[in-house]
N, C-alpha and C positions, 0 to 999 in steps of 0.2 A: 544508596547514593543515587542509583539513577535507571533508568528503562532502554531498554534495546529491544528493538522489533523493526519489521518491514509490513505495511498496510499497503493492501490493492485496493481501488476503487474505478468501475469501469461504469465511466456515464449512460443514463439508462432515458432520459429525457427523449431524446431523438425519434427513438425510435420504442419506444414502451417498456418498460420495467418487466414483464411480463417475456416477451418476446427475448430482451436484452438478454437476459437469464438464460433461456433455455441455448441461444446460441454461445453463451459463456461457459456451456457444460457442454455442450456439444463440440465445442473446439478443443473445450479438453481434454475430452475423450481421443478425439482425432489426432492430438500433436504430443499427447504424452508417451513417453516409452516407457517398458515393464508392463508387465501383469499387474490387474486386478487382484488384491488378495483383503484379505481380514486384516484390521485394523493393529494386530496383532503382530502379523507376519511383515507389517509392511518399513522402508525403508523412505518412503516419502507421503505426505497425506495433504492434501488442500479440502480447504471449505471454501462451498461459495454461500454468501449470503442472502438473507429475504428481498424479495422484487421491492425496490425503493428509488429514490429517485439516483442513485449512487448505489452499484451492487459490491456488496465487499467480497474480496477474495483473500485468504489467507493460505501460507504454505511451508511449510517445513522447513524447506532447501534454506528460509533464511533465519535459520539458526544460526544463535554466535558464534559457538562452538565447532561443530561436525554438519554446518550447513554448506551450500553448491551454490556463490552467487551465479556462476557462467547458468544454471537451471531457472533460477529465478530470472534471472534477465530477461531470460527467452521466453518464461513466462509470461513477463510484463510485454514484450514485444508481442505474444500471439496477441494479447488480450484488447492491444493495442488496435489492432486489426478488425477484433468486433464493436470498438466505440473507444471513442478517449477514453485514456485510464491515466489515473493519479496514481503513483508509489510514493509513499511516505516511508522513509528511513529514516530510524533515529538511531542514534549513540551514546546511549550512559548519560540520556535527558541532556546534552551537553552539545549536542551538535546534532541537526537536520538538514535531511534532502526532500525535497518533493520536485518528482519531476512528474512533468504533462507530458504524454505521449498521445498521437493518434496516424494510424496506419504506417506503424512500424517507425515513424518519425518523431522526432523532440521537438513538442511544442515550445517551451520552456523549460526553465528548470530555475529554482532558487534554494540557497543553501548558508548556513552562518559557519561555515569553517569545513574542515579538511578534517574525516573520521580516522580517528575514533572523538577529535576534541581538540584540534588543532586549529589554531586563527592561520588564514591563505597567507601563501607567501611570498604575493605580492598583488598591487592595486588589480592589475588584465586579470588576474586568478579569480580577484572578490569582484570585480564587475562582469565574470563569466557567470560567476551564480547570484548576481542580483534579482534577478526575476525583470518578465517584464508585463506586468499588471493587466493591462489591455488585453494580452492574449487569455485572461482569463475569464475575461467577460461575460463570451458566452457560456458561461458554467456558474456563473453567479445569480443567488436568489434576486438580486435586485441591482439598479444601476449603481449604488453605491460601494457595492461588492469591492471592485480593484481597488480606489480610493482608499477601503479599510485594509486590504493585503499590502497594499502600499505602506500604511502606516507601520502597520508590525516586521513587514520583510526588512530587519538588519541584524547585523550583530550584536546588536545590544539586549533583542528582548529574550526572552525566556524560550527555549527549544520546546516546552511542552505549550507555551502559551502560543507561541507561533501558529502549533499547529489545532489546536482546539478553536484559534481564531477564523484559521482558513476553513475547518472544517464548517464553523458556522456560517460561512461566506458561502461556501460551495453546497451548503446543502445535506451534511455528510452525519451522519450518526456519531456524535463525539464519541463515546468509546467503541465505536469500529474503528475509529482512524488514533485510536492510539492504542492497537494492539496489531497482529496476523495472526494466527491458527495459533500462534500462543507469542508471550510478549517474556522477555528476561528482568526480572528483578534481581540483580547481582546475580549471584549462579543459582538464583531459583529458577525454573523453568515452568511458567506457568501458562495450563491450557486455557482460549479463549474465553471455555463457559463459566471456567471458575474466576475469570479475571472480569466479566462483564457484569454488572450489579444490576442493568435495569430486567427486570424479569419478565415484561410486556413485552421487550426484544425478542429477549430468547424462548419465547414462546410462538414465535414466528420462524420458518423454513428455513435450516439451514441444512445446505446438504453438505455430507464429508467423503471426496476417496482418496482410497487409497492404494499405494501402489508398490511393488517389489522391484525397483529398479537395476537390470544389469551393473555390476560392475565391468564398470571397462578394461581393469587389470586384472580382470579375469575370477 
């Protein structure tokens, strides 16, 4: 029926893809909690991906099932802090979020319904997540970028087509921005490398950690 995943992508144009990256690792090292452990032992894992103009991050916590949105938020929020970051959420191919963050603040935000696949319930709800185009200018290949977000941002078009549009608007590795560290195909749970087909990607940098996070209830 449909896809569920969460996509990070933290703008790397600014300030150099190269540089962007290493302080993307660098923060995560610094703001994560738990140990370091083997891939094995662990209870949460991100990957960040190859220096591009748009650096992907993907991560565990937002699994369907047995994921921790309050972790991923605060993800989004650190990440937010070293350059704009896009989150792309989807739900059962049936309903998306994408919100722009930069330094801790919402840029924007657009959305075609209430998750898991719910139409808003009411006009102030659906014109809180219309998007407002403009502000995504400066992240767009070209001037005609907002223009084209503009056409596809409603309820009418397709959740996955939404977002493969914005992706080619922004810049963005079409299947990085429609997967995170693994994507849900009904209750399949499928990891990133097995879900990604171009193999010239995945032959570029991607680093994975991982980690054994505290429980809080002890």
């Amino acid at each position: 029926m449909g896809f569920d995943y969460s996509s990070i992508h933290v703008f790397a144009d600014s300030d150099g893809p190269e540089r962007t990256r290493s302080r993307i690792v660098e923060r995560l090292l610094d703001v994560l909690p738990g140990t370091p452990v083997a891939a094995r032992d662990a209870n949460r894992s991100i990957v960040v991906g190859p220096t591009d103009r748009w650096i992907f991050v993907g991560d565990t916590s937002s699994a369907t099932d047995d994921g921790d949105p309050v972790a991923l938020e605060s993800l989004i929020h650190e990440l937010s802090m070293v350059a704009p970051t896009l989150a792309i959420h989807m739900s059962d191919s049936a309903c998306v979020h994408l919100y722009l963050r930069h330094n801790g603040e919402l840029v924007d935000r657009f959305g075609t319904g209430i998750f898991p696949f719910y139409p808003f319930t009411s006009a102030e709800e659906a014109a809180s997540f219309r998007g407002v185009e403009a502000r995504w200018a400066p992240f767009a290949m070209n001037d005609a970028g907002p223009a084209t977000l503009r056409s596809v941002w409603d309820t009418k078009h397709n959740a996955n087509g939404i977002v493969k549009t914005t992706a080619a608007v922004l810049g963005i590795h079409p299947e990085l921005a429609g997967c995170g560290f693994t994507i849900f195909d009904e209750a399949e749970e499928i990891y990133f490398r097995d879900w990604v087909q171009d193999e010239s990607l995945l032959s570029r940098q991607f680093d994975e950690f991982h980690f054994l996070i505290p429980n809080e209830g002890g």
